[in-house]
N, C-alpha and C positions, 0 to 999 in steps of 0.2 A: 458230240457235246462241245469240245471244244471251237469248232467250225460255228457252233450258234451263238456261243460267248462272242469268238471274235465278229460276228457279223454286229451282234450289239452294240460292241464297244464301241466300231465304225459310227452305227447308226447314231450315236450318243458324238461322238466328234463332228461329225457330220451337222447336228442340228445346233452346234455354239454352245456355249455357255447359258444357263440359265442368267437371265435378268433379275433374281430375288434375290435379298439379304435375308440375314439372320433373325430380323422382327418383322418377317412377312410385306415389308413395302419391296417395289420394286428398285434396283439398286439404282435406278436412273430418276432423275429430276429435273424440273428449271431453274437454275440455278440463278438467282439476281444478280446480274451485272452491275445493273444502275439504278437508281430508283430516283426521279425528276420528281416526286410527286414527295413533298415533305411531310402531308400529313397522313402518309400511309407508312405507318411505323415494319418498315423491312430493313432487313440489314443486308449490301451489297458481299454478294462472295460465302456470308454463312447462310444465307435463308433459300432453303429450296419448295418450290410450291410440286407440292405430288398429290395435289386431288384440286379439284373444282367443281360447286356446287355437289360436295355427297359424291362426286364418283373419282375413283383414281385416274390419274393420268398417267396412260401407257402408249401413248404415240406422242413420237419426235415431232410432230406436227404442228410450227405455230403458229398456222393458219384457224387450225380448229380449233385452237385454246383461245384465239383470237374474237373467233365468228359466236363462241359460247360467251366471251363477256362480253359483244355489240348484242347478245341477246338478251343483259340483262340490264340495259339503259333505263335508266328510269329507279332503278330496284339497288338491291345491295348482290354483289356476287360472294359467295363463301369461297374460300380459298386455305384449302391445307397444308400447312409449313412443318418442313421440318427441318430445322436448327442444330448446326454443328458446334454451337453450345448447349453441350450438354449433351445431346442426340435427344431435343423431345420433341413431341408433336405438339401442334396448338393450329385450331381456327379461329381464322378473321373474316369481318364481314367489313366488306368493301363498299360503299358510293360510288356507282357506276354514272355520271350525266349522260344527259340525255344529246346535247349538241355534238358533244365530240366523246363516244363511249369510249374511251381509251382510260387505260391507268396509268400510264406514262413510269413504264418499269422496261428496262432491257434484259432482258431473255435469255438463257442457253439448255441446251439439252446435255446436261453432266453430269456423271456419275455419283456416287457419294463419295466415294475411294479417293478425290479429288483432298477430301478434307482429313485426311489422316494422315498428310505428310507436314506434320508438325512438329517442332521441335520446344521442347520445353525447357528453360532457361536453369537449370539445377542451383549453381554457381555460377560467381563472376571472382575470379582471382585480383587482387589491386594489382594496379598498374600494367594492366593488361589491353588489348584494344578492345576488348570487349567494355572495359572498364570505362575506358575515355569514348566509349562510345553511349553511353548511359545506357546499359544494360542491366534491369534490376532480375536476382535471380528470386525465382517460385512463381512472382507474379507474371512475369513475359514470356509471350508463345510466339518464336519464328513461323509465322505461316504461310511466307511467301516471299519474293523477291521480284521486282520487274524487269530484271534481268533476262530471265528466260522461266522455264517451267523444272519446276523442281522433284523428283519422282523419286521414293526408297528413302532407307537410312542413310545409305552412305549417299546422296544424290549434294544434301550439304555441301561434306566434305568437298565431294569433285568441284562444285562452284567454288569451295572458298580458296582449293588450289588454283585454280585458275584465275584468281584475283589476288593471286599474293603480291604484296606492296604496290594493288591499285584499290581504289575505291569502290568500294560493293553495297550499292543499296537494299535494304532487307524491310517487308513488312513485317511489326512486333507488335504482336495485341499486347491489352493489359488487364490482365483479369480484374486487380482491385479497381482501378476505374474505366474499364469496360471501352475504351477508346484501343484504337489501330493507329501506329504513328510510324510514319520514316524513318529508318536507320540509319545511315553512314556510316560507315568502318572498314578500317585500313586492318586485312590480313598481313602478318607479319610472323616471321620465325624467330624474328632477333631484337624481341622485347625483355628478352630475359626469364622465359619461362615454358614451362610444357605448351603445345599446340600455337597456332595461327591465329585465334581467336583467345585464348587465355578464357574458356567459359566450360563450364558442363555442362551436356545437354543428354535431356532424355526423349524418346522415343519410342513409339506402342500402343499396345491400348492401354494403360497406364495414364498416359502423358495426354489424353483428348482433350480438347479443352472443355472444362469445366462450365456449368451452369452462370449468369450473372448472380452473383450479390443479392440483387433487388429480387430478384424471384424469391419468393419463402420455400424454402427445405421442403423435401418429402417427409412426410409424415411415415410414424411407424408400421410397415406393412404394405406401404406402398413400392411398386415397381419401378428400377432406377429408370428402366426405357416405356417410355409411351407410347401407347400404339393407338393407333387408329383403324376406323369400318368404315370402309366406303359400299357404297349399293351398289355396286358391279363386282364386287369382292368374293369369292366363293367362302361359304361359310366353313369354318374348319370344324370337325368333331371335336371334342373335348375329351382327351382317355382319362382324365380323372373324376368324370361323373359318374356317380354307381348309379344301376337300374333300380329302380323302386320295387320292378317286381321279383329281383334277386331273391332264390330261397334263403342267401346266407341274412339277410335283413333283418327276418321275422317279424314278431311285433314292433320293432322302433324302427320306422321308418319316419323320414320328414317330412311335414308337408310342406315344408317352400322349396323342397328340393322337386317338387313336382309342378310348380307354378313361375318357378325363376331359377334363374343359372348361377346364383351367388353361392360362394363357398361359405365355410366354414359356419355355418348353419347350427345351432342346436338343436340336436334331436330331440322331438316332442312324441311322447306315447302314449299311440292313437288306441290300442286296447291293452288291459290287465293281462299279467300272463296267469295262468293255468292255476288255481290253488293247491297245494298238494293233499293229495287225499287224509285225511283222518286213520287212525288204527282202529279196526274192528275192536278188541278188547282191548283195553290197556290191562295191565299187568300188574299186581301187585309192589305197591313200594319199595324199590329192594334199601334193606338196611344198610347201613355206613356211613362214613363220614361225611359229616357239612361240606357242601360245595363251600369252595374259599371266595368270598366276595372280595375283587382287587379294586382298592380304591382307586379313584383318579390322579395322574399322577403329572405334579406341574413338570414343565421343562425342564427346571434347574434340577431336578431330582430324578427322573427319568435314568439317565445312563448311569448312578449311584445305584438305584434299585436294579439297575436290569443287570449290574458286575455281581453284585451282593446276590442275588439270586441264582445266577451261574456258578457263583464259587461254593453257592449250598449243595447245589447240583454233584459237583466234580468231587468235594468231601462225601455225599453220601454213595456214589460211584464207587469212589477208592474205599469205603470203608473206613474212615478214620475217627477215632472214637474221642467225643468232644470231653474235653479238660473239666471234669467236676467243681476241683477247689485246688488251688495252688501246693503244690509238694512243699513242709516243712524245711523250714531254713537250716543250711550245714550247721557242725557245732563248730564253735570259735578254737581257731590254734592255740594249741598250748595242752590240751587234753583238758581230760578232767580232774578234778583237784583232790590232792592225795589225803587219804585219811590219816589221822594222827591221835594215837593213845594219851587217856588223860593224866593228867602230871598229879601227882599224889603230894597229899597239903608238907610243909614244913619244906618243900626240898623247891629252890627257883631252876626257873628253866633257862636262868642265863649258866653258861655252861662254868665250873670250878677256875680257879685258877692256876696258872703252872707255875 
């Protein structure tokens, strides 16, 4: 058993890495370098094209990405982007001429993983270099430097030691107004405060960069990633569609769950169930008391009626026998008032004198 694991495991190192991400496209693209052509709205460095004409593109080959839009001279080519703002998909349809079918864009075969080593601006402490370098924090994403290639979290850091108190150019998006500007900034330790750069930065999938502005919000329900079908695409099952003709179903089954792949469907039913049978004889009325008709009861009053009916409950439970008429009131201190024999005429009841 063991000896068939290890043969696997071989066999699995052996054939590389899969080329898939986590929403089904392949982790590779063309990545835009340049774009000469002004009125084909790409963005250099964040738009990568991963399908052409409806089908994905999985070869490094841009000869054939080439030879498929000289095929579509004359016509418009579709071309599928996906955008490291945001991570969405979107197609464009292109104007291919007929004289020179070129679209006048520069090309690379690169991964996506390229676009996740981004640093997001948290803080800028005063008087820091970060600070004299106009660094605004929340809006601005470090995503690159023409320095060299920058790889990891700590990949930063290593450049910005190695530039301390020389000049280090850094590309800085901006999210609120969506431009890429130059940087300059002098690493230093002896500005008077924590770190090299005096900035916070975050890192992750946290920190991607964000959608532009001008795109309108996802709506309620919708998915933060987009995906896209191409025709060369193998179709995936779906494990959240039930069978229609499942016994657990029975009568309410949907019919649009048998005509389309949409969820959350209201189930509409298609026959009545079962009437229950009737009693052979019914049975003599038995006597007793009126069923107690409960009125309707508003809201405000609800949890009043429902404590009050509990507590009638728990008194007749415990047996406790309800109060008729209030017990007679104590008698007043001092007792009762003494009687006194009546005084016979001719004699006063102030007493003689001594």
């Amino acid at each position: 058993m063991f000896g068939a694991l290890n043969r696997f495991i071989s066999r699995l190192d052996s054939e590389g890495p899969l080329q898939t991400s986590r929403d089904g496209h392949s982790a590779f693209g063309f990545q835009v370098l340049r774009n000469k052509n002004t009125e084909i709205p790409l963005e250099p460095w964040y738009d990568f094209v991963i399908g052409i004409n409806g089908r994905q593109v999985d070869d490094p080959d841009t000869h054939l990405f080439a030879t498929e839009v000289r095929n579509c001279a004359g016509s418009n080519v579709a071309l599928t982007l996906w955008s490291a703002k945001g991570q969405r998909v979107r197609t464009l349809n292109i104007p291919v001429p007929t004289p020179s079918p070129t679209l006048g864009l520069t090309l690379q075969w690169t991964p996506f993983a390229v676009t996740e080593n981004v640093w997001h601006i948290l803080d800028v402490i005063p008087n820091s270099p970060a600070d004299a370098a106009g660094l605004l924090p929340y809006s601005d994403y470090i995503v690159g430097t023409p320095e060299g290639n920058v790889h990891g979290e700590a990949g930063l850091g290593e450049l910005v030691e190695d530039y301390l108190s020389r000049t280090l150019r850094l590309y800085v998006y901006n999210h609120e107004y969506a431009v890429t500007r130059l940087v300059t900034i002098i690493p230093s330790r002896s500005w008077g405060g924590n770190g090299a750069l005096g900035c916070v930065l975050g890192f992750g999938a946290l920190h991607r960069l964000p959608a532009p502005l001008s795109e309108p919000p996802a709506r309620p329900g919708e998915t933060m990633f987009e995906t896209a079908r191409f025709s060369n695409e193998e179709l995936r099952p779906s494990s959240t569609q039930p069978d229609p003709y499942s016994p657990g179903l029975g009568v309410y089954q949907t019919k649009a769950a048998q005509q389309s792949h949409d969820l959350l469907v209201p189930a509409t039913l298609v026959s009545l169930p079962p009437a229950r049978p009737a009693a052979s004889s019914p049975g003599p009325p038995r006597a007793g008391r009126k069923p107690k008709t409960k009125m309707p009861l508003s809201p405000k009053t609800a949890f009043d009626e429902y404590f009050k009916e509990g507590e009638q409950k728990s008194k007749e439970e415990n047996l406790v026998p309800a109060a008729k008429s209030a017990p007679p009131p104590p008698p007043k201190t001092g007792g009762p008032p003494q009687s006194r024999s009546p005084v016979p005429e001719g004699l006063s009841e102030e007493p003689p004198p001594a």
